[in-house]
C-alpha distance (Angstrom), angle and dihedral (degrees) to the residues before:
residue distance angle dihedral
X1 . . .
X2 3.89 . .
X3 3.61 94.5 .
X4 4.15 91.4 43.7
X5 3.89 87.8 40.7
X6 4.50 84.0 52.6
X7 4.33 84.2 43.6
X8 3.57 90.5 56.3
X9 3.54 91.7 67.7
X10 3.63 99.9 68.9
X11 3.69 98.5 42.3
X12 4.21 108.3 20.5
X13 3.51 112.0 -162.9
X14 4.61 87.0 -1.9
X15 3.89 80.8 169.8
X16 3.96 88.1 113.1
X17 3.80 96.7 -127.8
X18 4.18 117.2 81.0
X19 3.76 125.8 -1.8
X20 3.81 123.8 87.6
X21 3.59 116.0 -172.8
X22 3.74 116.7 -150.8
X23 4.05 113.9 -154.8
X24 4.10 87.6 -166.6
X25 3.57 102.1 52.0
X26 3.55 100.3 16.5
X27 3.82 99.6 -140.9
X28 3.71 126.6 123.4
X29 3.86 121.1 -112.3
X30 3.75 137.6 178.9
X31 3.84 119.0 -115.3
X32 3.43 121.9 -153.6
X33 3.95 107.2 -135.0
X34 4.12 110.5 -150.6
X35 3.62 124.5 -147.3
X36 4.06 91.6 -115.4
X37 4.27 80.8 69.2
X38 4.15 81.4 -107.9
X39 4.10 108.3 130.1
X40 3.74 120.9 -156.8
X41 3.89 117.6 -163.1
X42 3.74 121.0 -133.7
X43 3.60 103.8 -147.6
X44 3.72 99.6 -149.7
X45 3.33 123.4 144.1
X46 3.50 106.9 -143.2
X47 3.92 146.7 157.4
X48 3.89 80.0 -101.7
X49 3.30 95.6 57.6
X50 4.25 81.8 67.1
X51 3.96 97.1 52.8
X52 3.92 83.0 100.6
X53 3.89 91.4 61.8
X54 3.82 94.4 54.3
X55 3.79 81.3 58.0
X56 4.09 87.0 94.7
X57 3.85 132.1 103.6
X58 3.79 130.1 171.2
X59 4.06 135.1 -150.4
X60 3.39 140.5 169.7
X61 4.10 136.1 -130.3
X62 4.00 79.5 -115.5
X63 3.53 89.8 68.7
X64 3.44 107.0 39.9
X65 3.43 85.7 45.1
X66 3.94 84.4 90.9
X67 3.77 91.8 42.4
X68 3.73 100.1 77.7
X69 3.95 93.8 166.1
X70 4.02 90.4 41.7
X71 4.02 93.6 53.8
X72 3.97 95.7 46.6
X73 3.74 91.5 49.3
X74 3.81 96.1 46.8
X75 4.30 94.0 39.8
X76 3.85 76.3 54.5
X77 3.30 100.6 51.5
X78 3.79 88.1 48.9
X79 3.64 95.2 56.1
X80 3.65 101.3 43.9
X81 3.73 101.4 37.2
X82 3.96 98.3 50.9
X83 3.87 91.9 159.7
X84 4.17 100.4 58.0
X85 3.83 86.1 26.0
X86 3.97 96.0 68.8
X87 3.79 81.8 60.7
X88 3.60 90.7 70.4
X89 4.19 113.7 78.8
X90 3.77 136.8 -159.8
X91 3.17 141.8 -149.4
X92 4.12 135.2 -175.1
X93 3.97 125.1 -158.2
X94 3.41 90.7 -163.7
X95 4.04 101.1 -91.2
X96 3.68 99.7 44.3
X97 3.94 141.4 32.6
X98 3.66 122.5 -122.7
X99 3.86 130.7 -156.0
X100 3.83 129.4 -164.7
X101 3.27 128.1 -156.3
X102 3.91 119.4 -156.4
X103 3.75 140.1 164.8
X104 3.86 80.7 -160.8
X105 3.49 120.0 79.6
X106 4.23 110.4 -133.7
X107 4.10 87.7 -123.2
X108 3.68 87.3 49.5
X109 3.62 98.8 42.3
X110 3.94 90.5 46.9
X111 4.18 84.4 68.0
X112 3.13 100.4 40.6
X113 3.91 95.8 54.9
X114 4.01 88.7 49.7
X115 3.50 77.2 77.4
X116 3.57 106.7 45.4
X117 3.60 96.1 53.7
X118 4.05 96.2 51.6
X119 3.61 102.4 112.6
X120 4.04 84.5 -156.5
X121 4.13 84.5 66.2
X122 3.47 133.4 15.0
X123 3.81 108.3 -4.7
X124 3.75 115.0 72.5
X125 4.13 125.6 170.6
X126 4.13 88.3 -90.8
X127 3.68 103.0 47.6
X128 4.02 139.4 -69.2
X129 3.63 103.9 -29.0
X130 4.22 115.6 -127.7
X131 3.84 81.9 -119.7
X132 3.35 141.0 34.0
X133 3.58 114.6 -115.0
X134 3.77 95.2 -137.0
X135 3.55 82.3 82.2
X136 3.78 92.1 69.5
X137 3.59 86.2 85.2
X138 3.56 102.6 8.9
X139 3.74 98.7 59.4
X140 4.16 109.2 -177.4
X141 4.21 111.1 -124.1
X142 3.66 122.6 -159.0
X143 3.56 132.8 -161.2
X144 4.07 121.1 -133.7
X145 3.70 139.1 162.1
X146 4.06 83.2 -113.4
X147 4.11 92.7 52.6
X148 3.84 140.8 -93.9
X149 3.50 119.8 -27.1
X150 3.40 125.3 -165.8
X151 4.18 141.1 -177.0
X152 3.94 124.2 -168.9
X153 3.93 123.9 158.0
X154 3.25 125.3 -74.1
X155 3.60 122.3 174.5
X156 3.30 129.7 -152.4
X157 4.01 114.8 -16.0
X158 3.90 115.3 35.6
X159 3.65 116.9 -120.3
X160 3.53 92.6 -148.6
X161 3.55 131.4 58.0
X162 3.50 97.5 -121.7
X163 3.56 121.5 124.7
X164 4.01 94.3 7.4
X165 3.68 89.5 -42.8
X166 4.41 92.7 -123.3
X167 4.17 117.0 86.1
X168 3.64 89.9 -120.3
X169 3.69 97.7 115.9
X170 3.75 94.8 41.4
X171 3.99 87.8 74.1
X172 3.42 95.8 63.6
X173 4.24 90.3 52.1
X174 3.96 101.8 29.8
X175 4.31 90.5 50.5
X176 4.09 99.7 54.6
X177 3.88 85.7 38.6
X178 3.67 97.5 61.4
X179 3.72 97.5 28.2
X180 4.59 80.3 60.2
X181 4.03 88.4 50.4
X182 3.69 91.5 49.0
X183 3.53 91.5 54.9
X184 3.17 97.7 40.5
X185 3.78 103.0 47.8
X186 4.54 81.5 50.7
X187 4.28 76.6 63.1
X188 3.55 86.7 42.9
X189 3.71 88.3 56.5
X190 4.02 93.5 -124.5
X191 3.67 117.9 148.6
X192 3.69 120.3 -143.6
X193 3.86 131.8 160.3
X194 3.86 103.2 -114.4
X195 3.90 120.4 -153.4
X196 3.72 104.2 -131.9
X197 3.67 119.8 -132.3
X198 4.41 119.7 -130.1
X199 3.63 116.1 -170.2
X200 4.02 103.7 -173.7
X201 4.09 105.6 -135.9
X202 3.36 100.5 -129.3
X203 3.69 96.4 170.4
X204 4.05 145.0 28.9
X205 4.20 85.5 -128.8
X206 3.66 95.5 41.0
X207 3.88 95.1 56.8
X208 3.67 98.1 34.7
X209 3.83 83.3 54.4
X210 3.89 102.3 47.3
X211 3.70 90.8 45.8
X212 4.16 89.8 57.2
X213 3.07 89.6 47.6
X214 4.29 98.4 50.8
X215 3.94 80.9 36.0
X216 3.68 89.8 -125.6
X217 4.06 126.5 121.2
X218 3.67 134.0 -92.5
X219 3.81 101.9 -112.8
X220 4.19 104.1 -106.4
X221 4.00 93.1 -137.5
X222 3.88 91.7 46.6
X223 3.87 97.5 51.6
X224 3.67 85.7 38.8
X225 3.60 93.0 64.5
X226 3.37 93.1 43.0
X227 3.88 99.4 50.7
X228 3.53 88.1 54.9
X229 3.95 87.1 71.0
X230 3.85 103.7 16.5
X231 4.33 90.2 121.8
X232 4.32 77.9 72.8
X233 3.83 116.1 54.1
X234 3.81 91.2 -174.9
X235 4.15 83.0 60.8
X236 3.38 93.7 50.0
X237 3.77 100.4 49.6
X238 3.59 81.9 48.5
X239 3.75 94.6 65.7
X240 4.03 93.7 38.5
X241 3.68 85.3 57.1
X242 4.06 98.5 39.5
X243 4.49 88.4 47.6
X244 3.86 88.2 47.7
X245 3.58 85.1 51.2
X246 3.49 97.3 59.3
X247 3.70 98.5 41.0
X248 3.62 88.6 49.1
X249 3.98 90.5 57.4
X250 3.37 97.6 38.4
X251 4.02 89.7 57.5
X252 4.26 88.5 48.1
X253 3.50 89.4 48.9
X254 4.23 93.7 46.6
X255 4.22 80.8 55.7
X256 3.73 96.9 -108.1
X257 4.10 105.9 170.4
X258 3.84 92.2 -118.0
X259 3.98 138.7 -44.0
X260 3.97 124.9 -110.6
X261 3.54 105.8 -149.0
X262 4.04 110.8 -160.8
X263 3.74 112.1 -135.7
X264 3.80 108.0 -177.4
X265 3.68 87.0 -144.4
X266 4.00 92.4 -60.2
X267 3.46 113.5 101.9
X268 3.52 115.1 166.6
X269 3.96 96.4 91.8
X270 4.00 92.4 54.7
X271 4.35 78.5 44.7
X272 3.75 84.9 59.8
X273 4.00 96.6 40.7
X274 4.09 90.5 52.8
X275 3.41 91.7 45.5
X276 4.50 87.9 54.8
X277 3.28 85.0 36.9
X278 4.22 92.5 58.0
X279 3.68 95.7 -137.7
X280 3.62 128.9 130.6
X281 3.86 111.1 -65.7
X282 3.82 111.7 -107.0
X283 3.90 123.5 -112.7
C-alpha cells in the first residue's frame, strides 16, 4: 500500500472514470466521460473534488520500529523509486522521525486549501460545505446530447425532486466526509480552529443509543452518575444538562472559537445550558 499510496501521485484516481486534475487551479473535478470517447469537465467545485486530500496517513520510525518487514520494504521503495519517493515528506520533533504519506503534493495541496478555507466558497462555520457557495451566483452549465445541465448551491432543502428532493440523506455522506478531511489535514499538519460539537445527554436511552450508533462508548463516569438516579428522569436530565455545562465552560475558558451544541430539534436543555453558561439567550 506504500508503494500504491507513492503511484497515486502521478496519476490520482488513473482508474479512467471521475477525477480531473486541473494544473491552473489545482482543485480536483469530476469529468464526465461520453460514449463517443469525448470527456466534458464539470467544473464544480465540490466536497468531492477533496476526496484526494483525505488520501493522507502519517507514522513514525517508533512505530515501524516493530514492523521489521514494513520498514525494509518502504526504505526500499525510497531508494529505488527516487521520482514518487520525493513525494513522501518528513518531519522530526526532536526525539522521533515522522513520515507522511500523501497522494497530494504539499505545493499542490497549498492551492487547493486557499480554497477550502474561503468562507465565500467552501468553508462555512459548520464544516466544508458539499458546494461551494460561489455557485450561488455562479451556477456551472454543461452541454450534453440530452440538454443543459446545470448545478448551483442550494442549501438545505432541494428545490427539485431529484434524489428524494429533502437533505436527509446528505447527512449521512457530508458528516464522515468532513470528519476524514479533518483528520487528515491534523496528518497534514494544518492548523485550523475547530468548533466543537455538545450534545446535552438528556437521557440513559438516548446516549446509550447515539453511541451504538457512532460505535463509540458511553463514558463510565457519565452513565455512572446517571444510574445512580435513573428510577427519576427529571434527575437524570438534570445531570446531562449540569456535565454539558461544565464541558461547555471548560472549552470557553480553553479559548475555543465557539461551541455548536446539537439539538435534535429539542432545545430547551441547550436553553438551560446558555442561560448557566451567562451568554446571550438563543433565538
Amino acid at each position: 500500500m506504500f508503494g500504491k499510496c507513492q503511484s497515486s501521485v502521478e496519476c490520482p484516481f488513473a482508474n479512467g472514470t471521475t477525477v480531473l486534475k486541473d494544473d491552473d487551479d489545482a482543485f480536483f473535478y469530476d469529468m464526465l466521460h461520453r460514449s463517443d470517447g469525448t470527456d466534458i469537465p464539470i467544473r464544480v467545485r465540490s466536497l468531492g473534488g477533496l476526496v484526494p486530500v483525505t488520501a493522507a496517513a502519517e507514522y513514525h520510525f517508533g512505530l515501524i520500529a516493530k514492523l521489521p518487514d514494513f520498514a525494509a520494504r518502504a526504505e526500499w521503495f525510497m531508494a529505488n523509486k527516487p521520482a514518487l519517493a520525493s513525494a513522501v515528506r518528513e518531519r522530526s520533533d526532536g526525539a522521533v522521525t515522522h513520515r507522511l504519506l500523501s497522494v497530494v503534493p504539499p505545493d499542490r495541496l497549498q492551492r487547493v486549501l486557499d480554497s477550502v478555507f474561503d468562507e465565500q466558497g467552501l468553508l462555512s462555520a459548520y464544516g466544508i460545505r458539499s458546494i461551494s457557495a460561489q455557485h450561488r451566483d455562479h451556477p456551472v452549465q454543461v452541454e450534453t446530447p440530452a440538454g443543459t445541465a446545470s448545478v448551483d448551491y442550494e442549501p438545505a432543502e432541494s428545490t427539485t425532486s431529484l434524489f428524494g428532493g429533502n437533505s436527509n440523506w446528505r447527512g449521512p455522506i457530508w458528516f464522515p466526509l468532513n470528519t476524514l478531511l479533518v483528520e487528515s489535514l491534523r496528518d497534514l499538519g494544518v492548523g485550523k480552529p475547530v468548533i466543537p460539537g455538545i450534545m446535552p445527554a438528556t437521557s440513559i436511552a438516548s446516549i446509550a443509543r447515539m453511541t451504538k450508533l457512532q460505535g463509540s462508548e458511553f463514558p463510565a463516569w457519565l452513565e455512572s452518575k446517571m444510574r445512580a438516579v435513573e428510577d427519576d428522569p427529571k434527575a437524570v436530565r438534570a445531570v446531562g444538562i449540569e456535565e454539558a455545562t461544565k464541558l461547555s465552560r471548560e472549552l470557553l475558558d480553553a479559548g475555543v472559537p465557539g461551541l455548536h451544541f446539537i439539538t435534535m430539534n429539542r432545545s430547551n436543555a441547550t436553553r438551560e445550558i446558555y442561560q448557566a453558561l451567562g451568554l446571550t439567550q438563543p433565538t
